[in-house]
C-alpha positions as CSV (number, residue, x, y, z in Angstrom):
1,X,60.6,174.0,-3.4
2,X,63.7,171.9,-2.2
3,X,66.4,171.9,-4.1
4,X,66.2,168.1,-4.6
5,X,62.7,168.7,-5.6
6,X,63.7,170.5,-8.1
7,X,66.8,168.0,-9.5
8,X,63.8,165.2,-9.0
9,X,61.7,167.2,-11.4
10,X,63.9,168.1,-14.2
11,X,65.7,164.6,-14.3
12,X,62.1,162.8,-14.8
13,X,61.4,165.6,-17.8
14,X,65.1,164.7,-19.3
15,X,64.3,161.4,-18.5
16,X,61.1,161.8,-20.5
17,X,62.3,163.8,-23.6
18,X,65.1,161.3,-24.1
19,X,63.3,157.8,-24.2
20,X,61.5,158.1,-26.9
21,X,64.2,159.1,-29.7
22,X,66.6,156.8,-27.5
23,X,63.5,153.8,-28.2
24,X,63.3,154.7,-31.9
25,X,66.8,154.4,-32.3
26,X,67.4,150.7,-30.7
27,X,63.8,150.2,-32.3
28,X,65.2,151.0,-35.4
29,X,68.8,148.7,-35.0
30,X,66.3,145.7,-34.0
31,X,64.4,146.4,-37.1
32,X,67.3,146.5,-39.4
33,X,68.9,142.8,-37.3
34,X,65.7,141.0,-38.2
35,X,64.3,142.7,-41.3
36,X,67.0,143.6,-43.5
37,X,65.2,144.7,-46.5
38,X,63.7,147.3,-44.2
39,X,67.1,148.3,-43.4
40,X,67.1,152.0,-45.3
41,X,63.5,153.2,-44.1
42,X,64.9,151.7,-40.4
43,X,68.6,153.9,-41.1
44,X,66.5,157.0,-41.5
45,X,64.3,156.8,-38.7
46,X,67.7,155.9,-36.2
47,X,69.3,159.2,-37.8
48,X,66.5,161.2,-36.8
49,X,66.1,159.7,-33.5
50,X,69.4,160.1,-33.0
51,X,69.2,163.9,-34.3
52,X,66.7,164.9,-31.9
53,X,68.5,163.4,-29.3
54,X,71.8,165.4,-29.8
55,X,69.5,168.3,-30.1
56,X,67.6,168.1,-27.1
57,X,71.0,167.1,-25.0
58,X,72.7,169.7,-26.6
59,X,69.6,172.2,-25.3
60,X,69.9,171.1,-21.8
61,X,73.6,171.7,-21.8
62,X,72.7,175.3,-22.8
63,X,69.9,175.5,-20.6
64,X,71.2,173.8,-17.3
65,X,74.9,174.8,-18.4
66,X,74.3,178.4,-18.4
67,X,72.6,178.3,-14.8
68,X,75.7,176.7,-13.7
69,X,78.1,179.4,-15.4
70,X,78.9,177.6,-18.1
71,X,78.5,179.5,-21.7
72,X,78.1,178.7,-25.3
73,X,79.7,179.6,-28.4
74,X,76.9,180.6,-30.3
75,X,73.5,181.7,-28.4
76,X,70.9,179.2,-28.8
77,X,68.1,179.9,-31.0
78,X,64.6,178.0,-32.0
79,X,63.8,176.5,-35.1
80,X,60.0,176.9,-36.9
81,X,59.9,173.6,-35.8
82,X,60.5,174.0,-32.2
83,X,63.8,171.8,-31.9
84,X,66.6,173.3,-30.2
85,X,69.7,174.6,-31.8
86,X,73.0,175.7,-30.9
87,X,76.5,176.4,-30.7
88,X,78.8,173.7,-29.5
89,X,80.9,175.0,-26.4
């Protein structure tokens, strides 16, 4: 495999992790603009989004980071859950 294969193929999978937090979250801003009283259901799903969205951006940066020299504070580890955690570099 090419190396621009290779950049083709992870940027569609970051592409595809991302947009679907990223759509909850101006999902949930719309939501909040045009029902109000829904506005603290709609504030919990945007923090969440928005949660696993730092999470999985601050996985790549491990993951892709690492590969580039690039090292972490604190090793990253897996929740029971299966979300990504780490230390901030």
């Amino acid at each position: 495999m090419q190396d621009i294969e290779l950049a083709v193929l992870i940027s569609s999978r970051l592409c595809h992790d991302l947009v679907g937090p990223t759509s909850a979250v101006v999902n949930g801003l719309e939501l909040i603009e045009s029902e109000p009283e829904l506005a603290g259901e709609a504030l919990k799903m945007v923090a969440s989004s928005a949660e696993q969205i730092s999470k999985r951006l601050q996985f790549y940066r491990g993951a892709y980071g690492v590969a580039a020299g690039l090292t972490f504070a604190r090793p990253m580890t897996w929740s029971r859950d299966s979300s990504p955690r780490g230390g901030s570099p």
